[in-house]
LUMFI-741926 format. One line per 2 residues: number of its first residue (from 1); their letters; for each residue x, y, z of N, C-alpha, C. Coordinates in steps of 0.02 Angstrom, whole numbers. Each point is the difference from the previous one (the first is absolute). Layout:
! LUMFI-741926
NUM> a> X/Y/Z/X/Y/Z/X/Y/Z ~ ...
This chain:
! LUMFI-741926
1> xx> -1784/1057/1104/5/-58/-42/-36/12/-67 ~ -65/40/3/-16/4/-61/27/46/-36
3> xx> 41/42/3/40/39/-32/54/-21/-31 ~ 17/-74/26/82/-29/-22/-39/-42/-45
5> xx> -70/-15/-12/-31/-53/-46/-35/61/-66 ~ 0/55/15/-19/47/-57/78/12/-29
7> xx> 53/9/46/46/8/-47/42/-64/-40 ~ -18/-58/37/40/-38/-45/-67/-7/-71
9> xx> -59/3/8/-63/-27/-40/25/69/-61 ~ 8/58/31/10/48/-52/70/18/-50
11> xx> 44/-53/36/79/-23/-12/-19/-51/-86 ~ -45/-29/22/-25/-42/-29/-41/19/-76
13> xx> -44/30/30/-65/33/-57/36/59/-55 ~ 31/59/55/24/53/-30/54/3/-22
15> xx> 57/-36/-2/83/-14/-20/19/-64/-14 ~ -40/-47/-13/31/-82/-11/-55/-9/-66
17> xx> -64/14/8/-29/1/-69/5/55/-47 ~ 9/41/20/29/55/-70/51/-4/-7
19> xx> 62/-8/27/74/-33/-32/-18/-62/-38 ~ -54/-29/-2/-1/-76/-45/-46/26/-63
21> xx> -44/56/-4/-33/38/-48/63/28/-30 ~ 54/40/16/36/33/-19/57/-54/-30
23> xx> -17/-34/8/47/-86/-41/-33/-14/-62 ~ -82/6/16/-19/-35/-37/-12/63/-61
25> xx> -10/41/17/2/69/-56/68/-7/-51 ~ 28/7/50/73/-8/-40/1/-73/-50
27> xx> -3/-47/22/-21/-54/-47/-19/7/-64 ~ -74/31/21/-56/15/-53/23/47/-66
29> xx> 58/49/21/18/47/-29/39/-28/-44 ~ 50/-37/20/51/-43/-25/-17/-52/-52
31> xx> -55/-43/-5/-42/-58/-23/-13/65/-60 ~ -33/64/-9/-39/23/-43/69/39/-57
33> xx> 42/11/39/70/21/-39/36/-69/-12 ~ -13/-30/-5/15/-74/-6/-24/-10/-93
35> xx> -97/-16/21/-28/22/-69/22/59/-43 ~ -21/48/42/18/60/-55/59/-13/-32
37> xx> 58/-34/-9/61/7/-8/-11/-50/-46 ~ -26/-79/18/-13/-29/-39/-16/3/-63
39> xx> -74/61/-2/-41/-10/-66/46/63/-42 ~ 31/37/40/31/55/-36/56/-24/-31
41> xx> 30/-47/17/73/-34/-31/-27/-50/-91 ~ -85/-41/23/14/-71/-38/-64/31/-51
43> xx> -43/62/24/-52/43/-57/-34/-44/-15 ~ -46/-56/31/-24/-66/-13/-110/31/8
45> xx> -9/10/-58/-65/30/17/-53/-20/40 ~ 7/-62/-4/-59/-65/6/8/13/92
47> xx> 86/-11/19/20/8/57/-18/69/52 ~ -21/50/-61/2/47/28/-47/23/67
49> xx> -78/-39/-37/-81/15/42/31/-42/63 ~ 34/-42/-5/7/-57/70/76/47/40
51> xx> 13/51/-40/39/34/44/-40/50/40 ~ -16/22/-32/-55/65/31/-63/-45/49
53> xx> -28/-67/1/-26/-18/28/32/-35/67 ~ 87/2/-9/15/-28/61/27/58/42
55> xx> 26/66/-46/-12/60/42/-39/21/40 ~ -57/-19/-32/-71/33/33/-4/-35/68
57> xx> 7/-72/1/-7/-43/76/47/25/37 ~ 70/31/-28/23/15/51/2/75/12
59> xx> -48/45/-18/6/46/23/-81/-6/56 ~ -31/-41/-31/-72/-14/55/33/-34/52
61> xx> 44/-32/6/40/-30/77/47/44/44 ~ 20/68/-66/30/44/45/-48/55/39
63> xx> -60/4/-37/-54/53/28/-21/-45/50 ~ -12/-93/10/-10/0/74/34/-8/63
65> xx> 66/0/-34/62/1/53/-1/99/13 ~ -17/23/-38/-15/95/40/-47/-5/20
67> xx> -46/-19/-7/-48/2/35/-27/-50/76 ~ 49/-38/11/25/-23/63/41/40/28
69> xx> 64/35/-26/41/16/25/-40/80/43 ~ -31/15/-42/-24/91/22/-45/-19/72
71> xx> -35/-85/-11/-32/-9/66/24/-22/59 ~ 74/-1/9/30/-13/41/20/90/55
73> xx> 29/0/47/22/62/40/49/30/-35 ~ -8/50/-27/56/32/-30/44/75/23
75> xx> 73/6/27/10/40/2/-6/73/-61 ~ 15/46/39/-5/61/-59/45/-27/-42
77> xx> 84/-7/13/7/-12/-63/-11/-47/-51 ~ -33/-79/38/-4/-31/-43/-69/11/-40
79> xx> -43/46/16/-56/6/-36/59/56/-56 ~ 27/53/23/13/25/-75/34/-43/-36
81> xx> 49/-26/13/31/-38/-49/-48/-91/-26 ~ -56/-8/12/-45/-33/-28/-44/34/-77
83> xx> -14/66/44/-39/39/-55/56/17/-58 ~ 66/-1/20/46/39/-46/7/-78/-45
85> xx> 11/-48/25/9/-68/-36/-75/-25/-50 ~ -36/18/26/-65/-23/-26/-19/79/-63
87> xx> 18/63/1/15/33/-44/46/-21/-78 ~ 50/-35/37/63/-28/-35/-23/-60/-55
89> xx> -30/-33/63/-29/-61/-51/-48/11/-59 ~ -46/39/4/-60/33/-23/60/5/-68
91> xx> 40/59/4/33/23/-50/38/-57/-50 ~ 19/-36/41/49/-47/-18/-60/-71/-49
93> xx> -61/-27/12/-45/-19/-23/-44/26/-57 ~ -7/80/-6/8/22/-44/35/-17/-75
95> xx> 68/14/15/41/14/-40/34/-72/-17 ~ -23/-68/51/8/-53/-7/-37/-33/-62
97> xx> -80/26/15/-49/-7/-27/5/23/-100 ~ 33/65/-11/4/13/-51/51/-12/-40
99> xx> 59/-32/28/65/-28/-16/-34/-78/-33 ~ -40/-37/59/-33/-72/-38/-33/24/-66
101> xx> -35/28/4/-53/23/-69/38/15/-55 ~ 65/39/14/25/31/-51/36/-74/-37
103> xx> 39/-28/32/19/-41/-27/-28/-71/-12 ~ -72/2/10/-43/-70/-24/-22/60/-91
105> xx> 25/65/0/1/19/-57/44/17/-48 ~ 61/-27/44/75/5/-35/-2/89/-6
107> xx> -16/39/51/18/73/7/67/6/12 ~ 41/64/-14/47/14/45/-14/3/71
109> xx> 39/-10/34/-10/-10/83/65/34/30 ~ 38/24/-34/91/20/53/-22/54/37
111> xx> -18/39/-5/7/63/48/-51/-40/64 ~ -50/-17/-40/-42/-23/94/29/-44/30
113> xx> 40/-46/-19/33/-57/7/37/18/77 ~ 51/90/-47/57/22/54/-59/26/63
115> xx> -53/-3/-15/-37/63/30/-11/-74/67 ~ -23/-50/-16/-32/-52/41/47/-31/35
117> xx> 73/5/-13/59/-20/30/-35/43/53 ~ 24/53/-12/17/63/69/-54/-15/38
119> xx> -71/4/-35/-50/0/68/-24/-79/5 ~ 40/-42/-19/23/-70/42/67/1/56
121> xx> 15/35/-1/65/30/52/-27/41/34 ~ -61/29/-20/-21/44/70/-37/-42/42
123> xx> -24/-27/-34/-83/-36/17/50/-81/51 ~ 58/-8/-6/37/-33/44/21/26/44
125> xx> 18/50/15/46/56/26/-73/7/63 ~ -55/2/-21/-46/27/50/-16/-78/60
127> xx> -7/-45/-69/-26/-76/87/71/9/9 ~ 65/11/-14/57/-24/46/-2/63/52
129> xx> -11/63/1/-37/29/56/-44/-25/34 ~ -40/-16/-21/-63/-27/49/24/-62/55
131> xx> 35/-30/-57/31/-82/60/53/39/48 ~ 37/46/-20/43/30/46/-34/29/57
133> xx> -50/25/-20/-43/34/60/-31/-53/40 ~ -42/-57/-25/-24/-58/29/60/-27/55
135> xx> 71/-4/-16/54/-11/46/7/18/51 ~ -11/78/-11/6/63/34/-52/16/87
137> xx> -44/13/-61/-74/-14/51/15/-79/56 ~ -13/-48/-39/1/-52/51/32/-12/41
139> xx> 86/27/-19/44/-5/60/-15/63/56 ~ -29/57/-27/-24/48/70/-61/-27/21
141> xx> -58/-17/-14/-29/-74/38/40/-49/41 ~ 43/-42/-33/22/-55/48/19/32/65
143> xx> 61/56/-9/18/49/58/-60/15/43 ~ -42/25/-25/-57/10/60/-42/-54/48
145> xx> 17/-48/-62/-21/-61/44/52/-24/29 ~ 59/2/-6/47/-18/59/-3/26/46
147> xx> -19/66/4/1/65/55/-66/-34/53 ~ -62/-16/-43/-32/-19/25/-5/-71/48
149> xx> 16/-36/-32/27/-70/30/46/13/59 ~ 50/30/7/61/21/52/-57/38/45
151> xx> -26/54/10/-64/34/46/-26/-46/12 ~ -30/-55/-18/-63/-32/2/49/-79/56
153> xx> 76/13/-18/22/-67/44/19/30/56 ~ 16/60/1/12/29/57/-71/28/75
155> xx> -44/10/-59/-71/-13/41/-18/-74/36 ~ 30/-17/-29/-10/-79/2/33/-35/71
157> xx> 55/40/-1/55/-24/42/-11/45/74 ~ -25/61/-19/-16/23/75/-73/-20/35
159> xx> -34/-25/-46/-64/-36/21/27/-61/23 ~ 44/-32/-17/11/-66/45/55/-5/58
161> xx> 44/69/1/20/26/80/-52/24/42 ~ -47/25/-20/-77/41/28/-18/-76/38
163> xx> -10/-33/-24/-36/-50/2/50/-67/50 ~ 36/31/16/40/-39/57/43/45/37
165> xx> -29/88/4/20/0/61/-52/0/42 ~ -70/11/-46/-58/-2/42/-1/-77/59
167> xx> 24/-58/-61/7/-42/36/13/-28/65 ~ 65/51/4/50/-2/38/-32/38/70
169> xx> -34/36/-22/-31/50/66/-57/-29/1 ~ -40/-42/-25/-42/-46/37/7/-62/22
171> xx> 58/2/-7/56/-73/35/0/41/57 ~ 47/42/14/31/20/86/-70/31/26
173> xx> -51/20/-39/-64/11/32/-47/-49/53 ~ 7/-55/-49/-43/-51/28/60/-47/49
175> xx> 84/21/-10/15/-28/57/23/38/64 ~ 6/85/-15/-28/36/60/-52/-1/49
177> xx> -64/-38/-38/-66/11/38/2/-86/48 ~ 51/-42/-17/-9/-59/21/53/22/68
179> xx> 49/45/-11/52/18/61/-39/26/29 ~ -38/61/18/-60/56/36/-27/-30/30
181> xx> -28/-66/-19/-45/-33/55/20/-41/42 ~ -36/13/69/27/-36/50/8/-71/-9
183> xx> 54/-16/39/-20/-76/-8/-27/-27/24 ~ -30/-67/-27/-64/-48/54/32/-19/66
185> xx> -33/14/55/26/-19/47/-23/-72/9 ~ 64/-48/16/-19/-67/3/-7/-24/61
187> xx> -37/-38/29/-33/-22/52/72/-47/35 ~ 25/13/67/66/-36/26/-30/-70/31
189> xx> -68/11/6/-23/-68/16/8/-70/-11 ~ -5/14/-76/9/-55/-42/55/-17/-5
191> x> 64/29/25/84/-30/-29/3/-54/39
């Protein structure tokens, strides 16, 4: 029993909250290419510090959604493809980072522009791995816990034939021992 309560608890901890990190990353990513796109289209300077300052919250909400996520159980691959996503992002924040600046200075920006597409397409490309794997993983979990559950009803079920044929043989036991003994001899006196 406590094994069917570690796996549903770890069903739980290790594949139901990092698929909701891996939502919420994706979000976060989306919300900041949201801005970026914004201030790069309308070149609004004033707008600009409150762009880079709402970047910044959301890249401090994505470092504590990794940093939940890495403390959860991680298979091998989802630890590489965490480190490979969290590489990605790094890059992609970067180059996010100097795209805002450039244009709160009216810089050219095209080539990084094409450059931040791509590693915004990678840097997607990696949580839609990760949620695929979160799928992945949890359904070979559920399987084991079905496996387990089915063993565990079948234990179940020969413990409660166990448990009535013993019955059964201390039924004809105790009414064997009532046949064995003589019977009372009754006194003909009294009829």
């Amino acid at each position: 029993m406590t094994s069917m309560n570690d796996s549903f608890c770890s069903i739980y901890a290790d594949r139901l909250l990092p698929a909701t990190y891996v939502f919420q990353l994706t979000d976060h990513l989306y919300q900041k290419r949201l801005i970026l796109e914004h201030q790069l289209h309308h070149h609004d300077t004033l707008e600009a510090a409150e762009a880079l300052r709402q970047v910044a919250t959301h890249n401090k909400a994505m470092d504590t959604l990794i940093a939940d996520f890495e403390a959860t159980y991680l298979v091998k691959m989802e630890g590489q493809l965490l480190g490979a996503f969290k590489q990605q992002l790094e890059d992609y924040n970067r180059l996010e980072k100097s795209l805002l600046e450039a244009a709160q200075l009216r810089q050219p920006f095209e080539k990084d522009r094409v450059g931040l597409i791509a590693l915004f397409d990678i840097t997607l490309n990696e949580l839609t791995q990760l949620s695929q794997l979160q799928i992945d993983v949890g359904r070979a979990m559920r399987d084991d816990s079905l496996r387990l559950l089915a063993s565990t009803k079948v234990l179940t079920m020969l413990e409660a034939a166990l448990i009535v044929i013993i019955a059964l043989i201390i039924q004809g036991l105790v009414f064997a021992s009532r046949s064995m003994s003589p019977p009372m001899p009754q006194r003909h006196d009294l009829n």
